[in-house]
Residue frames as qw, qx, qy, qz and C-alpha x, y, z in Angstrom:
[[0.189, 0.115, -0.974, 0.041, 60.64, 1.99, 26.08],
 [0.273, 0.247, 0.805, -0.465, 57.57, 1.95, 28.45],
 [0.590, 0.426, -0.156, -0.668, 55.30, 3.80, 25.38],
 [0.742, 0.160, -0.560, -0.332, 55.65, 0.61, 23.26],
 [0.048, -0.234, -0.942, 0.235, 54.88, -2.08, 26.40],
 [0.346, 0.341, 0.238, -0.841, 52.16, 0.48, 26.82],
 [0.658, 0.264, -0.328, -0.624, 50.62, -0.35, 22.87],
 [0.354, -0.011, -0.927, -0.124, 50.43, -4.37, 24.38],
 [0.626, -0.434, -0.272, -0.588, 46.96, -5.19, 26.41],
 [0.745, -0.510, -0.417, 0.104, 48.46, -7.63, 29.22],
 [0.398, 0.018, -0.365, 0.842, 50.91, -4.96, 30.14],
 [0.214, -0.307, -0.027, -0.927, 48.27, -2.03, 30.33],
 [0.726, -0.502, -0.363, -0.298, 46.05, -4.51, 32.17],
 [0.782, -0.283, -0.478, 0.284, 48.04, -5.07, 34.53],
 [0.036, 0.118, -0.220, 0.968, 49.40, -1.22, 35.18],
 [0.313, -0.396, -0.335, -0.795, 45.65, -0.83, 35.34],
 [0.783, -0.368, -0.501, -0.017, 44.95, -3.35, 37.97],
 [0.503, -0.143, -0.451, 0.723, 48.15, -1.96, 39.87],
 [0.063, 0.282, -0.013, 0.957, 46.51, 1.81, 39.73],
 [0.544, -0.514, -0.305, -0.589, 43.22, 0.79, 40.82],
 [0.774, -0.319, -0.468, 0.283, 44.66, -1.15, 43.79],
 [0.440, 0.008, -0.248, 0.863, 46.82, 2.16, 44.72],
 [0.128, -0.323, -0.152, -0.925, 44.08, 3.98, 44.49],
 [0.710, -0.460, -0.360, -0.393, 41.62, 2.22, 46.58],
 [0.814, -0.327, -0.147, 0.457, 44.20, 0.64, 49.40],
 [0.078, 0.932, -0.333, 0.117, 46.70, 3.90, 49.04],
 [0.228, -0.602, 0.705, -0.298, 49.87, 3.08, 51.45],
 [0.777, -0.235, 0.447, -0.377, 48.37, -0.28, 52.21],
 [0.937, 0.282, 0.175, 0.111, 48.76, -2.13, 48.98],
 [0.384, 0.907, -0.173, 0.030, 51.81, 0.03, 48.21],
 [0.169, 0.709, -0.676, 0.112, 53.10, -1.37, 50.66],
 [0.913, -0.072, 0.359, -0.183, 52.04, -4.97, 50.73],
 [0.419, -0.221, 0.840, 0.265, 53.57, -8.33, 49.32],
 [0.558, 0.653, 0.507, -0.074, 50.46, -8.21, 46.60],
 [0.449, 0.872, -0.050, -0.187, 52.52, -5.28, 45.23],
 [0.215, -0.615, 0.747, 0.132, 56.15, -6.21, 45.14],
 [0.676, 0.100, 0.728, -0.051, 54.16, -9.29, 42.72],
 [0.424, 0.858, 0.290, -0.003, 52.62, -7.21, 40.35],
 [0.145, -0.876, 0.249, 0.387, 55.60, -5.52, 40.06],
 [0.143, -0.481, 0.820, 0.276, 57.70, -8.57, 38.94],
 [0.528, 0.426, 0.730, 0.078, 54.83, -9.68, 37.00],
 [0.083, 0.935, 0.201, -0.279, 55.47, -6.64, 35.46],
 [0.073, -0.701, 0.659, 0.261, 58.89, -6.81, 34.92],
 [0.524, -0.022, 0.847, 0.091, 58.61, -10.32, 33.91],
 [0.434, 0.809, 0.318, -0.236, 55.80, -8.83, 31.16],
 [0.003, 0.904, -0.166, -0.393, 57.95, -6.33, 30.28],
 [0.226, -0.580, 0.720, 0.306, 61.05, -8.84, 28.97],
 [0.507, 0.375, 0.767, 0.119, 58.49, -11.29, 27.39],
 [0.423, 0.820, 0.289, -0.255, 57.22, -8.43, 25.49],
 [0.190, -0.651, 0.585, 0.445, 60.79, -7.56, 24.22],
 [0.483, 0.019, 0.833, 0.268, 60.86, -11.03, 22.47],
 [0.494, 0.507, 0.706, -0.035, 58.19, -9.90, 20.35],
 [0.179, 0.937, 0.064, -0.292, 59.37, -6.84, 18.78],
 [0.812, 0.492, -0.055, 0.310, 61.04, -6.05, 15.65],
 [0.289, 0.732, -0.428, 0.444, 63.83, -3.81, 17.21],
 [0.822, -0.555, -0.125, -0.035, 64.17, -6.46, 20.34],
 [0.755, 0.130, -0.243, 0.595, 67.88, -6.71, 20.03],
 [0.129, -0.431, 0.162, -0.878, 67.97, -2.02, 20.90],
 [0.611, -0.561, -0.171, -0.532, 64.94, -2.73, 23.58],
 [0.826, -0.452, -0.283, 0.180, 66.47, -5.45, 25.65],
 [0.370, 0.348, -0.204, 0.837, 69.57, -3.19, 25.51],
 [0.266, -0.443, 0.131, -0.846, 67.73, -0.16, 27.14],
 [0.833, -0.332, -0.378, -0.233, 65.97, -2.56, 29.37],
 [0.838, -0.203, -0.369, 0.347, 68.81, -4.20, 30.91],
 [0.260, 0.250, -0.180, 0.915, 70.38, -0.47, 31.03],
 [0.412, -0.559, -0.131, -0.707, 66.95, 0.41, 32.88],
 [0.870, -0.481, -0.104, -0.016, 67.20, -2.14, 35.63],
 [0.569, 0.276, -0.336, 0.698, 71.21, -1.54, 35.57],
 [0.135, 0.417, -0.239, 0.867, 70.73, 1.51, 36.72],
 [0.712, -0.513, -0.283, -0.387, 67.98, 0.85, 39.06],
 [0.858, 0.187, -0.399, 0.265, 70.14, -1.36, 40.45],
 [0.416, 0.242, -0.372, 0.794, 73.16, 1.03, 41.42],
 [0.287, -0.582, 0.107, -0.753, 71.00, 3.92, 42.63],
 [0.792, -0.528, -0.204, -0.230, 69.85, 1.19, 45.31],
 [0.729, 0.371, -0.286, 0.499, 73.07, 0.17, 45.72],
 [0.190, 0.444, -0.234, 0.844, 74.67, 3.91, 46.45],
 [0.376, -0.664, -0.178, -0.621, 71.98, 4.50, 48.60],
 [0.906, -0.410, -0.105, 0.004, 72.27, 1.70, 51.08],
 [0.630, -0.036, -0.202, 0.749, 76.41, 2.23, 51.29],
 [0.015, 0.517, -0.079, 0.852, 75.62, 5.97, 51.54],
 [0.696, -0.527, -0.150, -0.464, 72.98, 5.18, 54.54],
 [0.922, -0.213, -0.139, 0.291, 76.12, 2.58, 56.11],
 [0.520, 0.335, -0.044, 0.784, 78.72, 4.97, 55.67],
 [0.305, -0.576, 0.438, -0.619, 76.98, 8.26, 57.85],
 [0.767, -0.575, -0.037, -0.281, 75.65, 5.59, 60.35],
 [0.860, -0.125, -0.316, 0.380, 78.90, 4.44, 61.08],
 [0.346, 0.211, -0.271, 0.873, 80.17, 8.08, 61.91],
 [0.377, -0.272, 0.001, -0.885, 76.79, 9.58, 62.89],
 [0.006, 0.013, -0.934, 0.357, 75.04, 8.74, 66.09],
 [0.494, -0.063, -0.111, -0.860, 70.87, 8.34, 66.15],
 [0.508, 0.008, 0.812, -0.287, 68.57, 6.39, 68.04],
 [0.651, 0.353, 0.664, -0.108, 66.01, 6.16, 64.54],
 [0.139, 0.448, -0.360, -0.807, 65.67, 7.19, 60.94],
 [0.659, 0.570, 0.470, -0.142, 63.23, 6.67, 58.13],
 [0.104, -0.244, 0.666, 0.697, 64.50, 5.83, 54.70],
 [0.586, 0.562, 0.260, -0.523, 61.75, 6.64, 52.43],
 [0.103, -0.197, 0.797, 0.562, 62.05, 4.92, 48.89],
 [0.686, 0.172, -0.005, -0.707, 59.28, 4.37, 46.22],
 [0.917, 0.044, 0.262, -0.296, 56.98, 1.15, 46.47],
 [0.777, 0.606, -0.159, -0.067, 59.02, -0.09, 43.13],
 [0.220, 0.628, -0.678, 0.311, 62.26, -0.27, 45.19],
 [0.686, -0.562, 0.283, -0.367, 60.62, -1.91, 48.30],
 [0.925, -0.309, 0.211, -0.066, 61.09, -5.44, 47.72],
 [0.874, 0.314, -0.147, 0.340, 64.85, -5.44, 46.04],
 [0.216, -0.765, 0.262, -0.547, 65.60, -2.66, 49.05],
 [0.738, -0.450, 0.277, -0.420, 64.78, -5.25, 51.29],
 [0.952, 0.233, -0.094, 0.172, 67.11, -7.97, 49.62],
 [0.490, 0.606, -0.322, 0.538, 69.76, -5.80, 49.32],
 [0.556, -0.637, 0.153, -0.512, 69.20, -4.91, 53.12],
 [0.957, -0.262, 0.089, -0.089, 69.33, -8.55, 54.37],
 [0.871, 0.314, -0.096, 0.366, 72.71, -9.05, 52.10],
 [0.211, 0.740, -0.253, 0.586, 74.37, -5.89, 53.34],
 [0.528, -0.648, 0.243, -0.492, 73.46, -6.43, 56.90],
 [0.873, -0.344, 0.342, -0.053, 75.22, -9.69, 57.01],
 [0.880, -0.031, -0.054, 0.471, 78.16, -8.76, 55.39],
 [0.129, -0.784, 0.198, -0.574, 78.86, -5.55, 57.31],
 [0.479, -0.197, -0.751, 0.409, 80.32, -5.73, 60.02],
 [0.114, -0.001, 0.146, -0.983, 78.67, -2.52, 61.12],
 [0.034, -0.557, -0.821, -0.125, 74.48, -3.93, 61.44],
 [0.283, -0.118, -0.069, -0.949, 71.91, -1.69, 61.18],
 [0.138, 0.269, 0.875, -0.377, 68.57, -2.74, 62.71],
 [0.203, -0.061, -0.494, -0.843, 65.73, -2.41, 59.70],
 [0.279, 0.290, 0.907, -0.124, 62.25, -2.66, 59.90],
 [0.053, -0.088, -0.539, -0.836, 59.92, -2.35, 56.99],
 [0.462, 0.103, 0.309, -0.825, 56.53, -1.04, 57.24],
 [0.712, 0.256, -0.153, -0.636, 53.75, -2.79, 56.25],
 [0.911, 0.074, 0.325, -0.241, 53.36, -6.34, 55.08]]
């Protein structure tokens, strides 16, 4: 799927734009609000480009089955991360997730944490 967004020019500009930023800024832009844009200007890319292909009907399929699954894994994680802390005691901990999760982590975060009754107290590096 990503090989043929790859053979369109505003997707590859824009991976390009995201690599040179990661590469100059490391940690900084990775984890900034500049990326968590590009991302979903990315994703937003990604589904326009769909439209334009001859096998769109198979692509958006795998698509929607690519962000499905995104999706869960975040999902599991966060109930797996609620689940020990409710049996297991610790003053801190560091959930590590790549950049690409950050900013639908952090949704999913806010929603869980206010309908748990169990709270967890998050804070997210960076910007």
């Amino acid at each position: 799927m990503f090989a043929a967004f790859k053979k369109y020019k505003s997707y590859n500009e824009l991976e390009a734009k995201q690599i040179k930023l990661a590469e100059s800024d490391g940690y900084t832009f990775l984890n900034s609000k500049t990326y968590m844009d590009l991302q979903e200007e990315k994703k937003n890319i990604e589904r326009n480009l769909i439209e334009f292909m001859l096998n769109k009907n198979q692509m958006l399929r795998i698509w929607n089955s690519f962000y499905e699954e995104h999706e869960n894994r975040e999902i599991q994680m966060l109930k797996n991360i609620y689940e020990y802390s409710k049996v297991n005691k610790y003053d801190k901990a560091i959930f590590t997730v790549g950049a690409g999760h950050r900013k639908s982590i952090m949704q999913k975060v806010q929603k869980t944490n206010s309908n748990e009754e169990f709270k967890l107290n998050w804070a997210f590096y960076g910007g």
